[in-house]
C-alpha positions as CSV (number, residue, x, y, z in Angstrom):
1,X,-26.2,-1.7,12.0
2,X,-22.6,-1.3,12.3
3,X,-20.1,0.2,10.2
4,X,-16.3,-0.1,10.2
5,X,-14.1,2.9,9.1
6,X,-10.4,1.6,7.8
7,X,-8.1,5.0,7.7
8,X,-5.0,4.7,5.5
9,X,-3.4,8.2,5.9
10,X,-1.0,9.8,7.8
11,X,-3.2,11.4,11.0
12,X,-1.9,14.8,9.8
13,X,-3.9,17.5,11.4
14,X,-4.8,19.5,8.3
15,X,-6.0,15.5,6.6
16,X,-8.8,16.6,4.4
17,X,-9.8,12.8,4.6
18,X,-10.7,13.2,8.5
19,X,-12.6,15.9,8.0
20,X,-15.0,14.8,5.6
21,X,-15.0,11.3,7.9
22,X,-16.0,13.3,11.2
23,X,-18.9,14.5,9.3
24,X,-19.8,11.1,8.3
25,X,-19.1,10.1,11.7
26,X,-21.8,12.7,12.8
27,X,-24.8,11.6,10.7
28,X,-24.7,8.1,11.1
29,X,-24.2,9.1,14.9
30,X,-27.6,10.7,14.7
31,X,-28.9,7.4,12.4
32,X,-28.1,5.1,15.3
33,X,-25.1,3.6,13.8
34,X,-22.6,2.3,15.4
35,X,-19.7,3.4,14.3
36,X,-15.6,1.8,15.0
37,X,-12.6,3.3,13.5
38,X,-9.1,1.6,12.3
39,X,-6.4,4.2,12.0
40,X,-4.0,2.1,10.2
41,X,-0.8,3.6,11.0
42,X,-1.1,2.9,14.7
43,X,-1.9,-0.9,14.0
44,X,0.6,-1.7,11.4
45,X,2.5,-4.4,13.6
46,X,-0.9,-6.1,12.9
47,X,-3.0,-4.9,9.8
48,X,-2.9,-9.0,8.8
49,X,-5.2,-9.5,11.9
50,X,-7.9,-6.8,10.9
51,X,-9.4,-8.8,8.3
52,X,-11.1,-10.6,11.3
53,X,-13.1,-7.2,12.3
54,X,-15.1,-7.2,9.2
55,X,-16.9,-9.5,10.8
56,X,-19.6,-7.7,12.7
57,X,-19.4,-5.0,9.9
58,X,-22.7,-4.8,7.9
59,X,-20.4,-2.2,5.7
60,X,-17.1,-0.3,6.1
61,X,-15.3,2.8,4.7
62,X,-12.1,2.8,3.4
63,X,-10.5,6.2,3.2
64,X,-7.2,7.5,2.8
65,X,-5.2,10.6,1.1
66,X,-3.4,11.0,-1.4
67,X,-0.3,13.0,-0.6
68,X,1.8,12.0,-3.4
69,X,1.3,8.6,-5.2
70,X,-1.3,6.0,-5.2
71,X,-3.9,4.8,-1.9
72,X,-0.6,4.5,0.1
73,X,1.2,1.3,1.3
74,X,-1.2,1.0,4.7
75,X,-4.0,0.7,2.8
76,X,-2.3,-1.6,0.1
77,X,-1.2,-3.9,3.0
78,X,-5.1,-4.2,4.5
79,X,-6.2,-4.9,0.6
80,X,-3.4,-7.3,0.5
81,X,-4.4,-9.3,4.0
82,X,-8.5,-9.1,2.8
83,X,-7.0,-11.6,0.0
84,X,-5.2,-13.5,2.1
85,X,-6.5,-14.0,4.9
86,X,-10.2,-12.4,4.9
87,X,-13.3,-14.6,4.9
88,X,-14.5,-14.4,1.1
89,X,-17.9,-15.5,1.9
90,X,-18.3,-12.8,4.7
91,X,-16.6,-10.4,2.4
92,X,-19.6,-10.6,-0.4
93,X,-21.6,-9.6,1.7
94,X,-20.5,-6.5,2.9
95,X,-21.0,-2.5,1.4
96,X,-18.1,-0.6,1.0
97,X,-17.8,3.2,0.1
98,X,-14.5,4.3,-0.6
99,X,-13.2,8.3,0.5
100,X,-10.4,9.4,-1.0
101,X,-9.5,13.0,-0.8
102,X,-6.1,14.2,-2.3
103,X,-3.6,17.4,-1.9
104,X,-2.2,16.6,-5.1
105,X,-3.4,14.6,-8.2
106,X,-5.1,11.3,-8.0
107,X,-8.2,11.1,-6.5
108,X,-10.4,9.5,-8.9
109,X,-7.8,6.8,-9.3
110,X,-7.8,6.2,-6.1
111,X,-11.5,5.6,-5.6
112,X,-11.5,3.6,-8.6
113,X,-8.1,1.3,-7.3
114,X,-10.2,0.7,-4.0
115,X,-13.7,-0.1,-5.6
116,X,-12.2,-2.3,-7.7
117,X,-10.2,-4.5,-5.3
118,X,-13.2,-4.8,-3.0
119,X,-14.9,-5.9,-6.3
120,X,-12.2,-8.4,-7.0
121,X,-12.2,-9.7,-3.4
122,X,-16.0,-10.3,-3.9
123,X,-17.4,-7.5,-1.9
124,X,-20.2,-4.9,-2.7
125,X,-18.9,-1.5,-3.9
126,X,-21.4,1.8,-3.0
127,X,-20.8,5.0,-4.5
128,X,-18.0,6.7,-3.0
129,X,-16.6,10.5,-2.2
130,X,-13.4,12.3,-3.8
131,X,-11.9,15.3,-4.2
132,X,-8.7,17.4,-4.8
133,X,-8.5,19.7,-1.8
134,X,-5.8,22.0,-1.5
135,X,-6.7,23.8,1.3
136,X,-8.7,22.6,4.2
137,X,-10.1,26.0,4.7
138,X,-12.1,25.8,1.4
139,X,-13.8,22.5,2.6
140,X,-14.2,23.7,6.2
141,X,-16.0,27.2,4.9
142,X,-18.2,25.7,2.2
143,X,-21.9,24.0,3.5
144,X,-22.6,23.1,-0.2
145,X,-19.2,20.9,0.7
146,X,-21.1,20.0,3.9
147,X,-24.2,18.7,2.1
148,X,-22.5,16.6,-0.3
149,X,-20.9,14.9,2.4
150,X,-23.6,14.5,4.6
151,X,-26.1,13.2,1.5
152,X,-23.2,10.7,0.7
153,X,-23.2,9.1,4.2
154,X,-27.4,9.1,4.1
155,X,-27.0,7.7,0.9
156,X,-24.9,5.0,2.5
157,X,-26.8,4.1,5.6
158,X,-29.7,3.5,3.1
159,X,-27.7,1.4,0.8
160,X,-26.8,-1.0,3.2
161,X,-30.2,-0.8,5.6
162,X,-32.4,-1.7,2.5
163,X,-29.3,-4.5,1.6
164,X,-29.8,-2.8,-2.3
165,X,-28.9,-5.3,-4.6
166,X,-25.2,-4.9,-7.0
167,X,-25.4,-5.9,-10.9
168,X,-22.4,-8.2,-11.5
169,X,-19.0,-6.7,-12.1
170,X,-16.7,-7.9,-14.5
171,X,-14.0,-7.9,-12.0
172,X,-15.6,-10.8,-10.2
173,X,-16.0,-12.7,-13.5
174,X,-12.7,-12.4,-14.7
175,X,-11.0,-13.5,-11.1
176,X,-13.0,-16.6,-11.4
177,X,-12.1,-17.9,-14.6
178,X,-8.7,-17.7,-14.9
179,X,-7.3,-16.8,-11.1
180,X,-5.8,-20.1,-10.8
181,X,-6.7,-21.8,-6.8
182,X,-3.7,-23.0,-4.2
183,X,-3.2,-26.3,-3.7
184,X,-3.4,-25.4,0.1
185,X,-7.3,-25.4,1.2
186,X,-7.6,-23.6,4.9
187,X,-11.1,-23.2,6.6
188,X,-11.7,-19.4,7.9
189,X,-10.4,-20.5,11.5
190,X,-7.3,-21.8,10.1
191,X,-6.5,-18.8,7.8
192,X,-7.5,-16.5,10.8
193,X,-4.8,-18.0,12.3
194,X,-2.4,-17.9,9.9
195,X,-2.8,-14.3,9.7
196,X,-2.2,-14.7,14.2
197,X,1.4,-16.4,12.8
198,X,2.3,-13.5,10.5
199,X,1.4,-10.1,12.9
200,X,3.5,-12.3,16.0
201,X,6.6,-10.4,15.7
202,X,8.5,-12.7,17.8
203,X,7.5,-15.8,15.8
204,X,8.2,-13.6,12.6
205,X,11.7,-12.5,14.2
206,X,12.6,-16.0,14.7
207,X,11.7,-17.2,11.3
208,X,13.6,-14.7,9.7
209,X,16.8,-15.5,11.6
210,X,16.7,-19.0,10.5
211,X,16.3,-17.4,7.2
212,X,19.6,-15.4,7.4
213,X,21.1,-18.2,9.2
214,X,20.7,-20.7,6.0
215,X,21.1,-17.6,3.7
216,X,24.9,-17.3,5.3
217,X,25.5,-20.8,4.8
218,X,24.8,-20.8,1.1
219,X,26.5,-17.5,0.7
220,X,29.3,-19.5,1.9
221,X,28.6,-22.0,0.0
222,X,28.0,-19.8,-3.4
223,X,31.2,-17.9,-2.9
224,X,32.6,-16.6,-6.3
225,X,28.8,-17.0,-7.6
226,X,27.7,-14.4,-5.8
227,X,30.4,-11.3,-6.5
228,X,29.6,-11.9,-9.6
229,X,25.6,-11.0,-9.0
230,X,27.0,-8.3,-6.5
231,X,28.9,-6.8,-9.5
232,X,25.8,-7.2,-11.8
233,X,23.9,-4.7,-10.1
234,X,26.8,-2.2,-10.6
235,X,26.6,-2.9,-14.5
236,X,22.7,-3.0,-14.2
237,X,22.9,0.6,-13.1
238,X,25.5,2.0,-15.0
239,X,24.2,0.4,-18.5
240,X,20.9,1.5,-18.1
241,X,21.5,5.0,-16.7
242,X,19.8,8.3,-18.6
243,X,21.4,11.1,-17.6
244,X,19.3,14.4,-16.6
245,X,20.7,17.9,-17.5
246,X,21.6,19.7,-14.5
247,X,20.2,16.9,-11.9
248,X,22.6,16.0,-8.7
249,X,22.3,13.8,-5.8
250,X,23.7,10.7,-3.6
251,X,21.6,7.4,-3.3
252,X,22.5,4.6,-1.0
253,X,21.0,1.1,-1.7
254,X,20.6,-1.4,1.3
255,X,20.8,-5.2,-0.1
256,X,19.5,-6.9,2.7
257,X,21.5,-10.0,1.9
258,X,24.7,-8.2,1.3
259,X,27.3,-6.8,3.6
260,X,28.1,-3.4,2.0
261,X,25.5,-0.8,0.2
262,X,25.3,0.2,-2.9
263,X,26.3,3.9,-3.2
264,X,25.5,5.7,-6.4
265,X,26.6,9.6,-7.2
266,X,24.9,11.1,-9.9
267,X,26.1,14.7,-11.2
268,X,24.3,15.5,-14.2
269,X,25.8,13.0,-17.0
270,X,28.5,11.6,-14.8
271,X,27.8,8.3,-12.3
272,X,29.8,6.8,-10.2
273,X,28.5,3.2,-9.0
274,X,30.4,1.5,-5.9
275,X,29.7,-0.9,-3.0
276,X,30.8,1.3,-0.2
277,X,30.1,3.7,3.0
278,X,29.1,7.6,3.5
279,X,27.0,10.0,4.9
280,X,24.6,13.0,3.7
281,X,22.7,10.8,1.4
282,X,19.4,12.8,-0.6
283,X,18.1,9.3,-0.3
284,X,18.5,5.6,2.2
285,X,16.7,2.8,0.8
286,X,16.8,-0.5,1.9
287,X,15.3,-4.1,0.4
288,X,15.8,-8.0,-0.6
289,X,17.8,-9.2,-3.4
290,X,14.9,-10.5,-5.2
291,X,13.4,-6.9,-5.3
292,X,16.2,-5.3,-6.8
293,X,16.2,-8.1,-8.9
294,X,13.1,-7.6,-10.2
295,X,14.2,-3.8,-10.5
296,X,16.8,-4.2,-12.8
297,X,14.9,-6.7,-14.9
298,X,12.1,-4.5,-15.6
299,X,9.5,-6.4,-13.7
300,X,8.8,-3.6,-11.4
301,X,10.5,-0.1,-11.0
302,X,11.7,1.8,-7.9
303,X,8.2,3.7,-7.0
304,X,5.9,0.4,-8.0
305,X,7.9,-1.6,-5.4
306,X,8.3,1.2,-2.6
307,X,3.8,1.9,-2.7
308,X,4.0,-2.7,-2.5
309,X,5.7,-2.3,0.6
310,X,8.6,-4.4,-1.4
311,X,11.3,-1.5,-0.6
312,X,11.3,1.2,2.6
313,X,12.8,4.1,2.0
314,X,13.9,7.6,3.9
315,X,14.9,10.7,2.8
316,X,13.9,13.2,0.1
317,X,10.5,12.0,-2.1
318,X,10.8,13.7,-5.4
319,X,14.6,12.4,-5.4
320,X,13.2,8.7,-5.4
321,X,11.0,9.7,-8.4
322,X,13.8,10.7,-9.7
323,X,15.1,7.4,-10.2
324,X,12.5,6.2,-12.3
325,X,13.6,8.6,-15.0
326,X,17.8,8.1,-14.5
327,X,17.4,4.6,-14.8
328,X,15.4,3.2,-17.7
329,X,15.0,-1.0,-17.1
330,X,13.2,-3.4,-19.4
């Protein structure tokens, strides 16, 4: 038997999620399992190639922490390459328990956001493990702690050993009848390479300078057309801004397709919205047209498209929350 562990979090030392996998790690040690870990942060030049090591896998675990919001972008992006690329039929066959443990609020939604996507991609969920930990000292100190942990990876080697059947889940019903099928129809070798193309970062580099290069042209092209959307975003933000009492800070706003950033200064129920340059930002973020778009149309918001990996972002986390409540879209 062998059993795949995907990690989503951040490899911090005090992780409450590696604990409790190290003591999983131990008992199916002693069942004779054999055992192969993905630490997702060190292969994220190529999480669209890992759907190929569920192959061998008679189950996996996927774990991960929740430090702040939602299962975390590394995790999204392996959930998102399973659909794409990931053979369905070797998928349904497959156990998977989900760990989440959390530092702050979320941990039964997370378990539940990761059983049901390996529902909805056609795999077979087990029973998984959460908890709100706030101090890793309480989980290493506690065998009742221990126990549950240990039962819960028995629990899991006998799951997929007796290959226990799974009722039907309504997930997997709905996606059938009204998830509506690509006109493009790839056999498993052909999507496994697919998923080669788009971890290549050479052949990805090159694609998106041909991108850029044809982008200039029709910028060129556009010409008045496009100040006008470049000033749209200025009266996005200002019309839809809700000032909070006493609340300060500087955001810059990387358009990739645009030469200058946005720069916005908030102090209290004064802004001040400008394509410009500075320093001492409380927060840098940087992404496409189309997903600020899709921002300031009330499609999406500013955390939504940061946890889809639609927007990267540096600087101060409660600050981007913060944006969410200033500016009110849709």
């Amino acid at each position: 038997m062998k059993i795949n562990i995907y990690y989503g979090g951040r490899g911090l030392i005090d992780d409450p999620t590696l604990y409790v996998l190290a003591k999983i790690e131990e008992v199916l040690d002693e069942l004779h399992v054999t055992v192969e870990t993905f630490r997702l942060m060190d292969l994220k030049n190529s999480i669209t190639t890992l759907p190929q090591t569920l192959k061998d896998a008679d189950g996996i675990i996927l774990a991960t922490t929740i430090e702040w919001y939602g299962i975390g972008g590394f995790m999204q992006q392996f959930l998102d390459a399973c659909w794409l690329y990931g053979d369905k039929e070797k998928i349904s066959r497959i156990y998977m328990c989900p760990i989440v443990m959390s530092t702050t609020y979320g941990e039964q939604d997370g378990k539940l956001n990761l059983a049901t996507a390996w529902e909805i991609l056609g795999g077979r969920p087990c029973s998984g493990l959460c908890g709100y930990i706030e101090d890793m000292s309480i989980l290493e100190g506690n065998d009742d702690y221990l126990r549950i942990i240990e039962k819960k990876a028995e629990n899991l080697y006998r799951t997929i050993n007796q290959k226990m059947p799974c009722l039907p889940a309504s997930n997997q019903a709905v996606k059938q009848k009204i998830t509506v099928p690509r006109n493009i129809d790839l056999t498993p070798q052909e999507t496994e390479q697919l998923s080669q193309y788009a971890s290549d970062d050479s052949y990805v580099q090159r694609q998106k300078a041909d991108i850029q290069e044809l982008t200039s042209l029709f910028r060129d092209m556009m010409g008045n057309n496009e100040k006008e959307s470049n000033a749209g975003f200025l009266d996005d933000l200002e019309t839809h801004f809700r000032p909070l009492a006493g609340f300060r800070a500087n955001y810059k706003i990387v358009i990739e397709e645009e030469s200058k950033p946005i720069i916005i200064e908030v102090d209290g129920a004064h802004i001040n919205c400008f394509y410009g340059e500075g320093n001492n930002f409380d927060v840098e973020i940087q992404l496409s047209q189309d997903s600020m778009k899709e921002i300031v149309t009330g499609m999406t918001n500013f955390q939504r498209s940061f946890m889809a990996g639609d927007m990267k972002m540096k600087g101060d986390f409660k600050v981007l929350r913060t944006l969410d409540e200033i500016f009110v879209f849709g």
